[in-house]
N, C-alpha and C positions, 0 to 999 in steps of 0.2 A: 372344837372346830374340826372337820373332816377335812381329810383332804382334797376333795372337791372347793371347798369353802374355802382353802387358801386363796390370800390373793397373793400374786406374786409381782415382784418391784418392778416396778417400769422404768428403765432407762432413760435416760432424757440426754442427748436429743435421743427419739424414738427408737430402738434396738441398741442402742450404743454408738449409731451410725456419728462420724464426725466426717469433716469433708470440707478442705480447703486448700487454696492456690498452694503450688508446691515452688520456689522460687529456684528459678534457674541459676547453671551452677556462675555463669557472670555474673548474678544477682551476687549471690553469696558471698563471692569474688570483693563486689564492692562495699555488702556490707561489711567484711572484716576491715576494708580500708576508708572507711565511713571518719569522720572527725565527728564531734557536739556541738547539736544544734543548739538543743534547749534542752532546761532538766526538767523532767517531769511530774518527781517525786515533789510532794508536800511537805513541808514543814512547820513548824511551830515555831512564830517566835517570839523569845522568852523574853521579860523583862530584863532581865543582864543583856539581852542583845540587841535592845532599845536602849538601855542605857551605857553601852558603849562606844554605838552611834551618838551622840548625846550632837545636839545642832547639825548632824546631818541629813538636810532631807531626803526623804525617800520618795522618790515618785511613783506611782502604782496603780492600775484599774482595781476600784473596788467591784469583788464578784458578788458582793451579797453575805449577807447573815446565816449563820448556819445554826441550828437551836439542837444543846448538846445537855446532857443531866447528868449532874454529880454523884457521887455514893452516898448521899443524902438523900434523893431522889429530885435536889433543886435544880432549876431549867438555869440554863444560864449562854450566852450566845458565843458566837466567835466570826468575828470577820474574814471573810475570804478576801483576799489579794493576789495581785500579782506583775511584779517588778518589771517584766519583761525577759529574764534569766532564767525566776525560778517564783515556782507558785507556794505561798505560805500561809498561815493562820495565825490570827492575834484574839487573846481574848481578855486584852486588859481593859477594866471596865470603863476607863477616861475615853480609850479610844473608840471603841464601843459604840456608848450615847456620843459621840461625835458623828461617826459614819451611819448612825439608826433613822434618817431621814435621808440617805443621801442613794440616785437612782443608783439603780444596777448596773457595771461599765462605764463609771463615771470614772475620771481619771483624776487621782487627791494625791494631795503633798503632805506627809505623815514628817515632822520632825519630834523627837523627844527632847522635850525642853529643860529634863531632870528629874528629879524624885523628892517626894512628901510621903508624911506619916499621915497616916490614916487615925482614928479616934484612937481603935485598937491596938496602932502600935505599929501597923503593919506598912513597908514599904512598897510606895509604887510610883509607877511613871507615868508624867504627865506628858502630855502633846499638845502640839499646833498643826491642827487639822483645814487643809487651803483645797477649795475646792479649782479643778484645774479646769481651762477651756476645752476639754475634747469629753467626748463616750464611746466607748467603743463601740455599741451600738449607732452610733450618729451616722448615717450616710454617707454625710457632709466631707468627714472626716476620710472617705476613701479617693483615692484619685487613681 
């Protein structure tokens, strides 16, 4: 290839240009003295922390199903939630096909009722999945 025939890398955004609000120094001022609203980060959570809640319920907007694949290449899903606190992921399968019909921004009642063996041998936790009267989406629900 000639050097004419190089291409060369394009920057993105276009020249390298970036370009945003620069916050004044009061801004700054306040975010250092800022408290916690909400946490934003995601989590996972594990069966050990379903089953240490065990009869606690938990209240939550379900955010919908998220379709994830193994190092098998098997598909397999995981619920989005979120407590009010902090936003999390479950992908045990009892709770699963419990929330796989249920709308997007519904608000559901998640208790872990304990744990069972599986054929295989294998331990997991069951729930009691209570669909709540609100959606986050609902209108209704704003005042």
């Amino acid at each position: 290839m000639s050097k004419d025939q190089e291409t060369k890398a394009e920057l993105y955004p276009k020249n390298g240009e970036v370009t945003f609000v620069m916050p004044s120094t009061n801004a700054i001022g306040a975010l250092k003295n800022a408290g916690t609203n909400r946490k934003l980060t995601v989590s996972y959570q594990k069966m050990q922390e379903w089953v240490a809640e065990q009869g606690k319920p938990v209240e939550c907007y379900f955010l919908g199903l998220k379709e994830a694949t193994d190092a098998k290449g098997n598909i397999y899903y995981l619920a989005k939630l979120h407590d009010g606190d902090k936003a999390f992921i479950a992908g045990q399968t009892v709770l699963i096909q419990a929330l796989m019909n249920t709308k997007i921004g519904q608000g559901v009642r998640i208790t872990c009722t304990g744990t069972t063996k599986t054929v295989g041998g294998n331990e997991i936790p069951i729930f009691d999945v209570d669909e709540l009267d609100i959606n986050l989406f609902d209108n209704a629900n704003e005042e």
